[in-house]
Every structure is written in C-alpha cells, then in structure tokens.
Backbone bond lengths (Angstrom), bond angles and torsions (degrees), N, CA, C in turn:
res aa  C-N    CA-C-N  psi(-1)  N-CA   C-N-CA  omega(-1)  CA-C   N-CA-C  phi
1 X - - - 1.457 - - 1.529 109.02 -
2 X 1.447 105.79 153.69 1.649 90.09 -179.44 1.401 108.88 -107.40
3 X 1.521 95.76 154.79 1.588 108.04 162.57 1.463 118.50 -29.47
4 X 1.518 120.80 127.38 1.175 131.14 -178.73 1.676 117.19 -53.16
5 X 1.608 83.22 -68.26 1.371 116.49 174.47 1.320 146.08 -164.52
6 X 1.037 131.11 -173.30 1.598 118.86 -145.60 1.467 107.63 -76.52
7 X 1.609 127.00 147.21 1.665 112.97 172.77 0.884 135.44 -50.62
8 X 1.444 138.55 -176.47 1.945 113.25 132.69 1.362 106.16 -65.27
9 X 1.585 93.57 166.55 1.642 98.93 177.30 1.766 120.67 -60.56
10 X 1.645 95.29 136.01 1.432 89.82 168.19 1.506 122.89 -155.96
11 X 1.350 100.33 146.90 1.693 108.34 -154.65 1.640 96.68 -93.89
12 X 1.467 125.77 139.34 1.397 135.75 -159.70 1.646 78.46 -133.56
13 X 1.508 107.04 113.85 1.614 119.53 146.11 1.811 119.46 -118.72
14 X 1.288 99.57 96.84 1.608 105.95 -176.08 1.707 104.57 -62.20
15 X 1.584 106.71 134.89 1.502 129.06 177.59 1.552 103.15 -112.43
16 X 1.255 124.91 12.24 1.740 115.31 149.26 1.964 88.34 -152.06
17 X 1.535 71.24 165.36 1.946 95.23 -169.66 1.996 89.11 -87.60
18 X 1.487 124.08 93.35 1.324 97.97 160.30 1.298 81.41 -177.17
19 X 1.062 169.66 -68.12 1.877 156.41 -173.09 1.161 134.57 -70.53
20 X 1.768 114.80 6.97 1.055 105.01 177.22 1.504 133.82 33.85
21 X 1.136 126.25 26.24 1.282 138.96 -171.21 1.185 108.93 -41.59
22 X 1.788 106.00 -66.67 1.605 138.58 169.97 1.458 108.64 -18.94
23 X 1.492 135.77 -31.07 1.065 141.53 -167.76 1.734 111.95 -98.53
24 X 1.444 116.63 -48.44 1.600 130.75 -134.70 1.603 85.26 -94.50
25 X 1.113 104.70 -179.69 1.477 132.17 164.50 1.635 118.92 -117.23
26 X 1.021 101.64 20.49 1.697 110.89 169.11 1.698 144.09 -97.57
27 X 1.188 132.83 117.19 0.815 133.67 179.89 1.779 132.52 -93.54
28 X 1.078 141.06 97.33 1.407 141.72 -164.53 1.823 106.09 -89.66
29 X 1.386 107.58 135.88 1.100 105.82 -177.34 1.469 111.85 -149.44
30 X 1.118 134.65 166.62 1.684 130.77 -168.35 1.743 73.55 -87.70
31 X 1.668 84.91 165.10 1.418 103.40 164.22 1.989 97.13 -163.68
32 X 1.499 106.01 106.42 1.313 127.68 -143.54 1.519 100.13 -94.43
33 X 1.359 108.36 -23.89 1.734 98.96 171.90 1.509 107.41 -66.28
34 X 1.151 117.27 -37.46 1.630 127.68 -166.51 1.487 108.57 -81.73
35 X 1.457 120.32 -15.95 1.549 122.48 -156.90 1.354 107.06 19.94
36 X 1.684 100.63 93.51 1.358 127.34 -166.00 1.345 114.76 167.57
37 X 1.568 110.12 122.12 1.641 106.12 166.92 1.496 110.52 -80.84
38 X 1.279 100.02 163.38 1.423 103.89 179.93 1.491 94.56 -142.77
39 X 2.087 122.10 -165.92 0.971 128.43 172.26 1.474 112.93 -154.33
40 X 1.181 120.14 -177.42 1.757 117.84 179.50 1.554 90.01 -138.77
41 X 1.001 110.08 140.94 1.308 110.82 162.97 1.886 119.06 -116.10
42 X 1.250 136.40 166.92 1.558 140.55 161.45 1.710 93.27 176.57
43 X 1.398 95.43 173.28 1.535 110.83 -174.56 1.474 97.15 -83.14
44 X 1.145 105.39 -42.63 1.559 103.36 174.28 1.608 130.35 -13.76
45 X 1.611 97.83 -61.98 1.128 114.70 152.49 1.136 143.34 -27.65
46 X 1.498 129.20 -47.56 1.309 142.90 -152.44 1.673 109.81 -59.47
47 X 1.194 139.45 149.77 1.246 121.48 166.94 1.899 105.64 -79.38
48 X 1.830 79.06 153.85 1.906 89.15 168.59 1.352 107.35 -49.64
49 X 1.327 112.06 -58.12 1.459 111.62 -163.21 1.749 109.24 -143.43
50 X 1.512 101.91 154.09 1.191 111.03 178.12 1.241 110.55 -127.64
51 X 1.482 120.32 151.56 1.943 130.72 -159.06 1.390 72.35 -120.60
52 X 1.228 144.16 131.23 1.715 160.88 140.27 1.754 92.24 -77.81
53 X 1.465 131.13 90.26 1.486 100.22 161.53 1.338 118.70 -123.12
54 X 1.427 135.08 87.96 1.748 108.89 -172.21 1.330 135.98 -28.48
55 X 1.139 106.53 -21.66 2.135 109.81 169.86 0.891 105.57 -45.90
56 X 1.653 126.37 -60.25 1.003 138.48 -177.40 1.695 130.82 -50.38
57 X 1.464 109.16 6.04 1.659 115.00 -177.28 1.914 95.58 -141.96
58 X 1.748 104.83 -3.53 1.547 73.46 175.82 1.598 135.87 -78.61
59 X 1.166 107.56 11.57 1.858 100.19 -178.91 1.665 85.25 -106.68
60 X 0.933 150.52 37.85 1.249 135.00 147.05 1.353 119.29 -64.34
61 X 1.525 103.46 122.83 1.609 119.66 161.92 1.922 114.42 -27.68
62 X 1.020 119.80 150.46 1.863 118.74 178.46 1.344 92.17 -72.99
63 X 1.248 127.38 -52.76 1.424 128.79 -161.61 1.936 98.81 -63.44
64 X 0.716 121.56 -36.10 1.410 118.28 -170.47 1.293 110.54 -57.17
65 X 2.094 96.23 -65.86 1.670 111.13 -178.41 1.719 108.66 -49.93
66 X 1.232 123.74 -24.37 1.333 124.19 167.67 1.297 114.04 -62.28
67 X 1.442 126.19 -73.51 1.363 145.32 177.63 1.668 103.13 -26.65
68 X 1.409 112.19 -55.72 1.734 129.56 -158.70 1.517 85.59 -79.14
69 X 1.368 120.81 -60.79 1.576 110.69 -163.29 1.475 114.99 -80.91
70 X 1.254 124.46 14.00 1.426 130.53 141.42 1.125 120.75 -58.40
71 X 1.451 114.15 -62.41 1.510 124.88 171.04 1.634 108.29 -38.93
72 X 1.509 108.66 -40.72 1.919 95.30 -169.56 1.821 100.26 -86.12
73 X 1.343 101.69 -19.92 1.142 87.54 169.68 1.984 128.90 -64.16
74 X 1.409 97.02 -47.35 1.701 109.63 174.47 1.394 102.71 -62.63
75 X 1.159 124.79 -30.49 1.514 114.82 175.42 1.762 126.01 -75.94
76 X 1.230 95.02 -32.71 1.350 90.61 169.10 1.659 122.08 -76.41
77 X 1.511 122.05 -34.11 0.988 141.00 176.01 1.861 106.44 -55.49
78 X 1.107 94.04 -54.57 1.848 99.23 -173.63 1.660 84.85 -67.22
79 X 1.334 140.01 -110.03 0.769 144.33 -152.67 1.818 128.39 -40.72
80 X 1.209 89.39 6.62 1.702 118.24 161.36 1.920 113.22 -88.04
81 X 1.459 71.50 -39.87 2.151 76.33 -170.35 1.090 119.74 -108.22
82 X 1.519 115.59 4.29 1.685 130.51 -177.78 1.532 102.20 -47.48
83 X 1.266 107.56 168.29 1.675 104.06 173.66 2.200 112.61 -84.62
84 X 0.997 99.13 147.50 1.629 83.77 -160.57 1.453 99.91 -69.22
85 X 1.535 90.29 174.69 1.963 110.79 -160.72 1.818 102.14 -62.26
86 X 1.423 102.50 -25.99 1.865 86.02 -178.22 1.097 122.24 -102.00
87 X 1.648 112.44 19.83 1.617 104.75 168.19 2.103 93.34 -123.75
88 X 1.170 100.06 21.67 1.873 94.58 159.67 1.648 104.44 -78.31
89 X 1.347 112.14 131.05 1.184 109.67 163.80 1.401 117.22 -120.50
90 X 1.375 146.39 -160.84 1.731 92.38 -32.93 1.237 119.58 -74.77
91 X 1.806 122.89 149.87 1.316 108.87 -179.49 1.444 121.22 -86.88
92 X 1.095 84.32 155.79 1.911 98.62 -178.66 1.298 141.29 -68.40
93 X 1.062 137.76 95.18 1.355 146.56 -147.46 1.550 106.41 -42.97
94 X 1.326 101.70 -21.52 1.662 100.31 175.53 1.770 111.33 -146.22
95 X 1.152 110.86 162.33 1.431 98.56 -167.70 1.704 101.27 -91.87
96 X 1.055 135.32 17.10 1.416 148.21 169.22 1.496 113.27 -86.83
97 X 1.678 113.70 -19.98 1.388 114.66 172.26 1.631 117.61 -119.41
98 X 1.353 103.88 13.97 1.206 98.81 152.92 1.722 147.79 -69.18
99 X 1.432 130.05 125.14 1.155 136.07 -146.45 1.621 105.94 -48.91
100 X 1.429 95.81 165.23 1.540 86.97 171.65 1.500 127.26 -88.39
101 X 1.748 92.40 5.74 1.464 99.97 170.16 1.305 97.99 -130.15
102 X 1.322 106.68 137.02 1.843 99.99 -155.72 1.455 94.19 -154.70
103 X 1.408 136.56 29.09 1.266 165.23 179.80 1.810 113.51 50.38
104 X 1.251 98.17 -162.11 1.666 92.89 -171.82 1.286 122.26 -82.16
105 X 1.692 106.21 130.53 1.560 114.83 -176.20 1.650 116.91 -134.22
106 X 0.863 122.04 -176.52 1.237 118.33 -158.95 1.652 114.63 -71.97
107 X 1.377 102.70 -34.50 1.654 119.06 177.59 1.704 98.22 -61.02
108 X 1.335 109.44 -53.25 1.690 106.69 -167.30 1.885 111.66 -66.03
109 X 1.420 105.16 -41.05 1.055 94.53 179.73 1.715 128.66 -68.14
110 X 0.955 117.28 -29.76 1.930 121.22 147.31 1.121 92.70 -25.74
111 X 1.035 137.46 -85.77 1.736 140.19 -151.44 1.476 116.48 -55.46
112 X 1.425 91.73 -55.45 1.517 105.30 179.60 0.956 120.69 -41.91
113 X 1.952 113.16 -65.02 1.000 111.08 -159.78 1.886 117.97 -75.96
114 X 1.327 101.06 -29.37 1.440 116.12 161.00 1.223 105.82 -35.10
115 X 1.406 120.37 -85.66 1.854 107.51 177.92 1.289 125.93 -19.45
116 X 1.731 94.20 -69.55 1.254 98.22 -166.88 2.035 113.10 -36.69
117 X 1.508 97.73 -75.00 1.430 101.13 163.30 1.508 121.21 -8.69
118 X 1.388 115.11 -63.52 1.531 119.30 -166.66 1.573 100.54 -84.03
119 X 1.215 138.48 -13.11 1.303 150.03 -173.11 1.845 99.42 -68.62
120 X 1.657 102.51 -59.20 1.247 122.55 -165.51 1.753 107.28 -58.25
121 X 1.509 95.71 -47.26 1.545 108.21 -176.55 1.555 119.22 -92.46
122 X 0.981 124.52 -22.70 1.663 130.83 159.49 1.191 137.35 -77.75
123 X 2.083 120.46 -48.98 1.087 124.58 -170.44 2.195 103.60 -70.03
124 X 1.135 133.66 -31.95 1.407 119.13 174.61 1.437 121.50 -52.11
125 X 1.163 112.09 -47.80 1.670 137.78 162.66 1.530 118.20 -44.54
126 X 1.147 97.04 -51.24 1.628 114.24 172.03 1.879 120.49 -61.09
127 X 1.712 94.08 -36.20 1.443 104.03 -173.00 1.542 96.32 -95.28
128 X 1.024 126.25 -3.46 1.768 124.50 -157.31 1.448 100.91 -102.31
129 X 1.580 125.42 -58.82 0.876 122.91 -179.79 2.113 109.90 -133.40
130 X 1.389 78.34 116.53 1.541 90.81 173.00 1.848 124.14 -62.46
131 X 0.801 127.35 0.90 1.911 145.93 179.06 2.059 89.38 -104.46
132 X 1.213 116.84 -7.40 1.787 91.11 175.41 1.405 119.72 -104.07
133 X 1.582 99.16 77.03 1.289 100.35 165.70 1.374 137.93 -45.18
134 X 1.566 119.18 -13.36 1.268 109.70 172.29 1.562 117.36 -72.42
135 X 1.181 97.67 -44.86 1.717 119.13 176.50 1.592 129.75 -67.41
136 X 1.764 108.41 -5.89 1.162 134.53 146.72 1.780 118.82 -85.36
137 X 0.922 124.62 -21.07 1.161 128.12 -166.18 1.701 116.16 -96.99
138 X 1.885 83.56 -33.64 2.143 91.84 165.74 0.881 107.38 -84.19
139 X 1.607 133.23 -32.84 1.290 104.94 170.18 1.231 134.27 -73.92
140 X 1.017 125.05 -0.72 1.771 130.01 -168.22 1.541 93.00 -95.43
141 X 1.278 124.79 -19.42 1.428 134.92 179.38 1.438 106.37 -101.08
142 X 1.216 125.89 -30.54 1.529 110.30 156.34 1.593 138.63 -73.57
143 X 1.759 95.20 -15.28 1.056 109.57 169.87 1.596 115.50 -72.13
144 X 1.097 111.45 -41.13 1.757 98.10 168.19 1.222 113.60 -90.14
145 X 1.326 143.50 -2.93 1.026 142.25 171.39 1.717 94.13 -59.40
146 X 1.487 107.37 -75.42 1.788 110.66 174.09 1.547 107.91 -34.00
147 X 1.695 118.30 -36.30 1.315 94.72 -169.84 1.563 127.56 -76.15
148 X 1.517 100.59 -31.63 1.799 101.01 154.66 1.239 113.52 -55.89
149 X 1.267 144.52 -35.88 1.299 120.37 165.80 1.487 154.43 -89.72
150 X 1.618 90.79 -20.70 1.574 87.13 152.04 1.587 115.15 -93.12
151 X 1.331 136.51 21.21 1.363 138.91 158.28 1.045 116.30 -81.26
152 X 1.352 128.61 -24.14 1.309 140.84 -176.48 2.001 100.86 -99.87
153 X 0.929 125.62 -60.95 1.404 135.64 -164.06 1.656 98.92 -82.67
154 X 1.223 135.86 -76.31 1.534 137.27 130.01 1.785 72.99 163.00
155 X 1.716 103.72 -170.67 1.332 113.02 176.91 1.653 117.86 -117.40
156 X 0.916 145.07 174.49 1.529 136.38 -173.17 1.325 111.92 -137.34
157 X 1.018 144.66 -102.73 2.071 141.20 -113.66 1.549 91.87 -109.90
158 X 1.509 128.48 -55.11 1.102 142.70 167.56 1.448 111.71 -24.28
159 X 1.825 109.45 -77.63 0.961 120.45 -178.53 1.846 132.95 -60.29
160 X 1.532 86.82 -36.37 1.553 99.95 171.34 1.245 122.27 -85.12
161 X 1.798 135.06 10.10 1.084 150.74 144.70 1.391 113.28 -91.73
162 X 1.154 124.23 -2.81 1.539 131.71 -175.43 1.443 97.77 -83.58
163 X 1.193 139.29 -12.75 1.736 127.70 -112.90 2.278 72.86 -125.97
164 X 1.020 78.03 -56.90 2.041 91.27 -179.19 1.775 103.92 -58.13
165 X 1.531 100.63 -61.01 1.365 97.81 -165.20 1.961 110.80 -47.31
166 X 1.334 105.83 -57.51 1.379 99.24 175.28 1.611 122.94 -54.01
167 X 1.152 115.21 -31.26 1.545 112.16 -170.43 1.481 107.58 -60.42
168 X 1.744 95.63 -49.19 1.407 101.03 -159.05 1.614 109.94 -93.56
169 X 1.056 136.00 44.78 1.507 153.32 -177.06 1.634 117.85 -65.32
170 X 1.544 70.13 84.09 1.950 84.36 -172.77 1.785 107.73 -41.20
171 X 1.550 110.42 -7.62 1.421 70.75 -174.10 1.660 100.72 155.17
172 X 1.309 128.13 -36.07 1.374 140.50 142.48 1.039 143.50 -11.55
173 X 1.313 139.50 121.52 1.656 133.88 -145.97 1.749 97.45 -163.11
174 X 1.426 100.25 87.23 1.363 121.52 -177.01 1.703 119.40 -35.39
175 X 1.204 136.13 123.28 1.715 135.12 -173.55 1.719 83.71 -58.27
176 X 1.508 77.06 156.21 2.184 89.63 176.24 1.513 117.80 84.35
177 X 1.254 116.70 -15.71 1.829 111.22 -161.82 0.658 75.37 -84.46
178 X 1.651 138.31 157.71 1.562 142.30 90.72 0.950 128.68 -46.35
179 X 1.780 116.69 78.08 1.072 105.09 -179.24 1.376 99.86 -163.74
180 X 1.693 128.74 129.06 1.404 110.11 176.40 1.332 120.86 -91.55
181 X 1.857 135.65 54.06 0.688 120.86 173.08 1.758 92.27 -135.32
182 X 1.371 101.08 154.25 1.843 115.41 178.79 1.653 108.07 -46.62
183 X 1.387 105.75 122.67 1.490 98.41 176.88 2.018 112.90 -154.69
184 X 0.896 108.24 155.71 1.455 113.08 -155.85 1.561 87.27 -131.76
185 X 1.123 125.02 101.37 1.428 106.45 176.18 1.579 116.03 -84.13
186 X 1.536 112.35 164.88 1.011 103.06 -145.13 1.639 103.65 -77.44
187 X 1.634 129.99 -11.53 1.499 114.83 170.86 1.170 107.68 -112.37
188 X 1.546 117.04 58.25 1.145 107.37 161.85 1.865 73.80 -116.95
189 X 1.904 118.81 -47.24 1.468 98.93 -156.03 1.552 93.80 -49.45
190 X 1.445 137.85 -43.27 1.407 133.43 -153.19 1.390 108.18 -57.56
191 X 1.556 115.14 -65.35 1.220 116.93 172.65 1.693 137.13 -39.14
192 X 1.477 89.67 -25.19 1.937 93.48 -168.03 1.484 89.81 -76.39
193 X 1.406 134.43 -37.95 1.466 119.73 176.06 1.684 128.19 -49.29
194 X 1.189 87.81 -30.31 1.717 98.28 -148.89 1.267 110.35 -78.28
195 X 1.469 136.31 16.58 1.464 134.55 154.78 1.611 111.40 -75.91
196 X 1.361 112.86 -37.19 1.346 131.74 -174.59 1.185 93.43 -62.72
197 X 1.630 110.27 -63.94 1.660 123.87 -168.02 1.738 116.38 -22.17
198 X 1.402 75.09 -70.16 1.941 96.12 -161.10 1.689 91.01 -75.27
199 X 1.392 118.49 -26.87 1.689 95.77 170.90 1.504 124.41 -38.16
200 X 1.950 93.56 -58.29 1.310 122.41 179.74 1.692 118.58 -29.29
201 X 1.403 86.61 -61.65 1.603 115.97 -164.12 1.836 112.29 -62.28
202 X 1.473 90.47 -35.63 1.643 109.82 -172.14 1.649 113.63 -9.76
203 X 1.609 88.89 -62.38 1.874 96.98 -155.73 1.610 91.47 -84.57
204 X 1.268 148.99 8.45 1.686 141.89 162.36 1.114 99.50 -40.11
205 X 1.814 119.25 -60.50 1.628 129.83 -143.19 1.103 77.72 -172.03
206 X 1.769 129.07 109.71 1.147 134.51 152.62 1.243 105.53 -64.52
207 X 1.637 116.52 -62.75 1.519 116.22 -162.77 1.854 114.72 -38.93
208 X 1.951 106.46 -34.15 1.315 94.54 173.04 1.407 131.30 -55.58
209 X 1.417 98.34 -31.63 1.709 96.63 -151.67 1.657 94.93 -97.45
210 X 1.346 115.05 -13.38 1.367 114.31 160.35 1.766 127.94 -60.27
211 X 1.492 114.71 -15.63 1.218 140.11 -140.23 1.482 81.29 -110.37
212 X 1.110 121.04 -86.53 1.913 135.01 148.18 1.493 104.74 -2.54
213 X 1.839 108.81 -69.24 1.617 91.63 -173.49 1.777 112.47 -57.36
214 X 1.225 118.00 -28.03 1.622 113.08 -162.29 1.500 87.22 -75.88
215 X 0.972 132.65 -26.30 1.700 114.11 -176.88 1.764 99.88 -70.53
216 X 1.166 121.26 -30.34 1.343 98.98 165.93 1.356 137.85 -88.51
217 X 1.845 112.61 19.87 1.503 115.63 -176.65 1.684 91.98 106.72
218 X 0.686 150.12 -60.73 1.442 142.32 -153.63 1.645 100.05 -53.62
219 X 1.559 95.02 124.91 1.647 107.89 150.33 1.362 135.56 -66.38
220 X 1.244 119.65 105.30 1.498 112.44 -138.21 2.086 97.05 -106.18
221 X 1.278 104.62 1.61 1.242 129.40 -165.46 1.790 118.30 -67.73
222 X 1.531 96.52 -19.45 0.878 106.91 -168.49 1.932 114.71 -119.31
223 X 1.909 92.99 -7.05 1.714 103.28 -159.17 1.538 105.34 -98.14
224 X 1.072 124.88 132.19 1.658 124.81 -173.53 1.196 94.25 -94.88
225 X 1.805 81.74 143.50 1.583 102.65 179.09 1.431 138.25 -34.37
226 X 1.584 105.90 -21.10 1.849 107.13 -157.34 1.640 90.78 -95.24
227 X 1.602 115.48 -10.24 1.429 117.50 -177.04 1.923 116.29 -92.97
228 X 1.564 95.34 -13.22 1.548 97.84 168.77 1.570 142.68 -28.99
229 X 1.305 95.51 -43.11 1.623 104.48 -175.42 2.064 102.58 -94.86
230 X 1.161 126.86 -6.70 1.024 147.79 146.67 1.335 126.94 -45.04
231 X 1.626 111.62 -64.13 1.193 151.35 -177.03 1.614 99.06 -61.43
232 X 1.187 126.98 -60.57 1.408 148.47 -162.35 1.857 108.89 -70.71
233 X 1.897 111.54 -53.99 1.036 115.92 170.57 0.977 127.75 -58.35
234 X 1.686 111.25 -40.62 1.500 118.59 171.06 1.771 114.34 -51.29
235 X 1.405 106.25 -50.91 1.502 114.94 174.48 1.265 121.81 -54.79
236 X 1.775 122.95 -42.13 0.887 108.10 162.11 1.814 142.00 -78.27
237 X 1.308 95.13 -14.93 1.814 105.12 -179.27 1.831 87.67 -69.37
238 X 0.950 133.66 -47.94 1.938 124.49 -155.49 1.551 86.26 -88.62
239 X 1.588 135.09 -10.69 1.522 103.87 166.91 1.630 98.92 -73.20
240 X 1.186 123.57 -49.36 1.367 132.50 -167.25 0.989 119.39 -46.19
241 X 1.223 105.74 -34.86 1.515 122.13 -170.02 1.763 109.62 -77.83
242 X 1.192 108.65 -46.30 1.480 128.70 -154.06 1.999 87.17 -85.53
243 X 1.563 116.89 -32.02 1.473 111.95 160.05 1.339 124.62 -29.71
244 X 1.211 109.26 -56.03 1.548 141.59 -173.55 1.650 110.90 76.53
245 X 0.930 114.66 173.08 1.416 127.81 179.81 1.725 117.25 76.15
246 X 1.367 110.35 -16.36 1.462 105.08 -179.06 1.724 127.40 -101.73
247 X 0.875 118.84 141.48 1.072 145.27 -171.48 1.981 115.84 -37.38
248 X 1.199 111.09 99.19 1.579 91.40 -156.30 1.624 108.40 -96.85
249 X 1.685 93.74 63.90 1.707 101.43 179.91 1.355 105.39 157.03
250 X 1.476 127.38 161.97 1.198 132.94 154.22 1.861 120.07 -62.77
251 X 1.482 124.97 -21.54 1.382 135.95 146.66 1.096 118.51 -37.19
252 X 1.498 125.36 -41.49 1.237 123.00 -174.67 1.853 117.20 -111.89
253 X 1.177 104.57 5.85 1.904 105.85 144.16 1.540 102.35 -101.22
254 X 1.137 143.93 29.73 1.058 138.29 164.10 1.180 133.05 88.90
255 X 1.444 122.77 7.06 1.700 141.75 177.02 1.137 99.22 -64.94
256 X 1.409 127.37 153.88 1.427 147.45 171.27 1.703 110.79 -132.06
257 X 1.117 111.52 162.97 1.875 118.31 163.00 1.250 98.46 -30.65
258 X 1.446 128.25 -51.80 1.327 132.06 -127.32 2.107 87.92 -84.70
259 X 0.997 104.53 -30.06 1.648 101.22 -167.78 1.961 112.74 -89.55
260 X 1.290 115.93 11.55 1.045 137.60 -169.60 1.482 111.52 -52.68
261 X 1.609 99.05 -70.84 1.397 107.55 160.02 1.389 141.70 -44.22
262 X 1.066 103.73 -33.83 1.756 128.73 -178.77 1.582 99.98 -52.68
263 X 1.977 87.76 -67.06 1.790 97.84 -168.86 1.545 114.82 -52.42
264 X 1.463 114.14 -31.33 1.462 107.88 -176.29 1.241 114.90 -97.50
265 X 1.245 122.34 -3.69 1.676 115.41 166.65 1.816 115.07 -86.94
266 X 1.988 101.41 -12.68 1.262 117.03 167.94 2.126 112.33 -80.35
267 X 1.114 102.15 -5.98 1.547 93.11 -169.19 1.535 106.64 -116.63
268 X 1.739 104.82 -19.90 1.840 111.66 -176.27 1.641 96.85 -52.57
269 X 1.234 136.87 -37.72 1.322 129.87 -156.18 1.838 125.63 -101.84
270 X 1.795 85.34 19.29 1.515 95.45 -171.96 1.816 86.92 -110.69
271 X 1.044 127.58 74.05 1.520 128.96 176.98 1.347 119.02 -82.56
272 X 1.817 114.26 -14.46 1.123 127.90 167.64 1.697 115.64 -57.81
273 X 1.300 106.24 -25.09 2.033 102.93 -176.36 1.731 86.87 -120.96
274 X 1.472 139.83 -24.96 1.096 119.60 -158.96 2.142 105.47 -87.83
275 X 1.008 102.00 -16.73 1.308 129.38 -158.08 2.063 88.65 -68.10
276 X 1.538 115.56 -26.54 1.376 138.07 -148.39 1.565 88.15 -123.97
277 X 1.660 145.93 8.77 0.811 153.45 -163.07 1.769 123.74 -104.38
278 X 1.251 122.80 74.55 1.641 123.46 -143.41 1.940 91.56 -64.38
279 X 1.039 117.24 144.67 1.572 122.93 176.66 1.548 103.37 107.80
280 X 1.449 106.61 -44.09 1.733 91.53 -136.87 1.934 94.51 -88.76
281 X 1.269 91.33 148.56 2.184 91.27 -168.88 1.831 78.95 -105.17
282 X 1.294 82.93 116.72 1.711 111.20 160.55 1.526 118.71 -86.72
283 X 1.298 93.69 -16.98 1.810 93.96 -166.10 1.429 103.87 -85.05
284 X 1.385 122.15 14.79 1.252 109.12 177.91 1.786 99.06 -160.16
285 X 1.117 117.94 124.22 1.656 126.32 -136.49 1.792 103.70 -96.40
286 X 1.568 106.88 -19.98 1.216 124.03 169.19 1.276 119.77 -66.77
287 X 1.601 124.31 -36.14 1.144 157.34 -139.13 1.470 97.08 -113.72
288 X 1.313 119.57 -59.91 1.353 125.89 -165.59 1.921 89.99 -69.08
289 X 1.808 128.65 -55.77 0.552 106.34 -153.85 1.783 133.51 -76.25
290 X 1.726 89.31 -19.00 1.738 104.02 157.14 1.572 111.11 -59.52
291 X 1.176 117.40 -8.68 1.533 88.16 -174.96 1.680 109.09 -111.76
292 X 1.560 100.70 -5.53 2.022 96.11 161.25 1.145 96.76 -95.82
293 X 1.410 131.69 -15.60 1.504 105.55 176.90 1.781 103.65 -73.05
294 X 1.117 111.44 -26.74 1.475 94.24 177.58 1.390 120.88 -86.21
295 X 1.236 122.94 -6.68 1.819 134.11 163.57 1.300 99.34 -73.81
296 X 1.094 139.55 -46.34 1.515 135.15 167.50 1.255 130.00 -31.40
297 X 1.966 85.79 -53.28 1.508 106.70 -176.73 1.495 123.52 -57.29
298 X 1.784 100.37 -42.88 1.269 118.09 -176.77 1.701 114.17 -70.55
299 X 1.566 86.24 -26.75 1.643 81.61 -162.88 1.677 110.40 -95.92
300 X 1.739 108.74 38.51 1.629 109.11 -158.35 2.096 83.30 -100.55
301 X 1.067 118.78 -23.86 1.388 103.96 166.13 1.867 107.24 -157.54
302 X 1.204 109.98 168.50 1.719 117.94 -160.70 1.806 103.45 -149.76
C-alpha cells in the first residue's frame, strides 16, 4: 500500500559509507513471524535532506567499512542487472505511481555503475588502512551515489536472500563487531550470495555482467557472452576473498542442508526486490522455489 503522506522533515547523516539511506525512500524492518527482515519502499519516505560528511565515518571499525561497503557494492551490482524499467509490471496507469523501484534505467545506471567502479578501487584501501581518508571519503560518496541508483532502479536476488540469511542466524558472530551478541551484518549476508547471484543472472544480459566484470580488472575482450555471468562470479568471489575476513559461503556462518527450506520460505515473500530479478520465473511458485533453493545451494561455499 502506499504511503499516505509525506513525513515531518527529516535530516539523514550516514555514519558508515554503505546504505545510502540519505538518498532512498526505503524503510527495512524485522518482520518476526517470518524470521526475516523485510522493507517498504515510496518516495514518501525519502529524507528532506541529507549531510554526506566523511568525519562522520572516520572511527569506523575495518570490519564494518568492509561489511557497509559490500552493501554499496551489491547495490550497485543489482541495480545494474535488474530487469529494465519497461518490462516491470504491472505498469502504472500514470508515471506518478510508479514504484520507487521500477528497475534499471538509464538515470540509475550513471550511478550505479560509477559506484560500482569506485567500490572496486576504494573499498580494499578503506578496509586496509584506517588513516586513508581519501579512500574513506569515496566511499561514503559512492555509497550514495549507489543509493540514487538502486533507489531508483531497486535491487534484487542478493538482497532478497539477504532478508532470511540474517534473521535466521544459526548462530554466527562476525570477526570485528564489538559486540557480544550473534550478528551477520547486513553486507556481508548480501555479499555471500552474490557469486551464485550474478552466475545465475549471467545469460539475462551478458553484455551487463561483462561490463561489471571489467570494473573488476577482467579482460573481457576475449570472454564470450554465454561465459559472462561466470566471468563476473569468478571476479567477484577473489575480490571477496582478497578483502579478507569474510565468510566464503553460507557453510561458513553456519547453514547446513538442513536450513534450506527455511531460507526459501524466508525470501518467497520479499517480491518487492525479487519481482526486479532477471532469470528467476515468479509466475510459478514451484519453479521460483527450486531455483533459490538451488542459489542457496550454490551459494553454501565459493
């Protein structure tokens, strides 16, 4: 349902580089019958205003700026490969009620792909040494850069498998938190999918995810199309990897066979990002659900 109407005013100053919040019209919230976060999105939402300040993210933990700049990373990536804005349905009788995620268009991808770019070349730097303010400062600027664009384009498979993995946290308590309670932050759950993801996604729009791999160094000059989404996963598991500290699978926060079911009866009800999801057939619930159970499958180690 949509937002009625507009908030009171409110000023959004982000204290880590990775949700772009400051930008979107989205709201994330537990939803405890489902053990599963979810979100609502409308413009309604959006804040009046946003303070962008890097001061504001330099005592961040390494593990965090990692954790957060995953997130801008999966965001730019999804909202690069979403299915484009004129085959989201259903369409809207007017272009004033169209969603605030309304898939990929030409405005979002500027943004996107910009992040992504600065994601690839900033966030290691950022996690490596805490004194590089420059490399703190692009990312906190790539992070809203991503957030105009996946606010506008929205994000998909990543994110809407993210939503289960955190809820249901067998048990895991991420290196770096200060904190003694079990926690999965939220771009690491996003990220541990997303080798599987963009495998998945590959053959939608090779040329995209080929486009994606060259932002991570790959010579793409030489890689045929049907190997794109291949090409891309591979690129992304050895950035992840070469991050250090994260988890290279759902095996290693502690998922088993046994939680399989869980995750996909936790992700069928996020249709708001999956709906924006190139590959996956929604129109048939049997269909949709063999095929996150098999992204699951794939994505239990990398």
């Amino acid at each position: 349902m949509p937002i009625p109407s507009k908030l009171f005013p409110l000023i959004a100053i982000p204290t880590t580089a990775g949700t772009g919040s400051e930008t979107t019209g989205t709201a994330i919230f537990d939803m405890v019958s489902k053990r599963a976060k979810t979100g609502i999105a409308h413009r309604n939402l959006k804040p009046t205003l946003g303070l962008v300040d890097p001061l504001n993210t330099r005592t961040m933990p390494s593990a965090v700026h990692a954790a957060s700049g995953l997130d801008v990373l999966c965001h730019s990536l999804e909202s690069w490969t979403a299915i484009p804005f004129y085959e989201r349905v259903p369409r809207p009788t007017n272009p004033i009620n169209r969603p605030a995620y309304q898939g990929a268009n030409p405005i979002s991808d500027i943004f996107s792909l910009k992040a992504l770019r600065d994601t690839v070349k900033y966030l290691p730097r950022a996690v490596k040494d805490p004194d590089d303010h420059e490399a703190q400062s692009q990312m906190l600027l790539a992070a809203t850069l991503a957030g105009v664009g996946f606010g506008n384009a929205g994000v998909h498979l990543c994110h809407g498998m993210s939503y289960p993995i955190s809820g249901q946290n067998p048990g895991y308590k991420h290196p770096g938190y200060q904190t003694d309670s079990n926690i999965i932050p939220h771009g690491v759950s996003v990220a541990v999918t997303a080798p599987a993801v963009f495998k998945f996604t590959g053959a939608s729009n090779p040329e995209r995810h080929l486009q994606a791999a060259e932002c991570f160094g790959v010579d793409i000059s030489q890689v045929k199309k049907e190997s794109a989404g291949e090409v891309l996963s591979e690129a992304l598991a050895e950035f992840l990897i070469k991050l250090g500290d994260q988890p290279r699978g759902l095996k290693h926060l502690g998922f088993t066979s046994e939680h399989l079911d869980d995750l996909v009866e936790g992700t069928i009800p996020q249709a708001r990002v999956l709906m924006l999801a190139p590959s996956l057939e929604m129109s048939n619930i049997e269909t949709e659900k063999e095929q996150l159970r098999g992204l699951f499958e794939e994505a239990m180690e990398y």
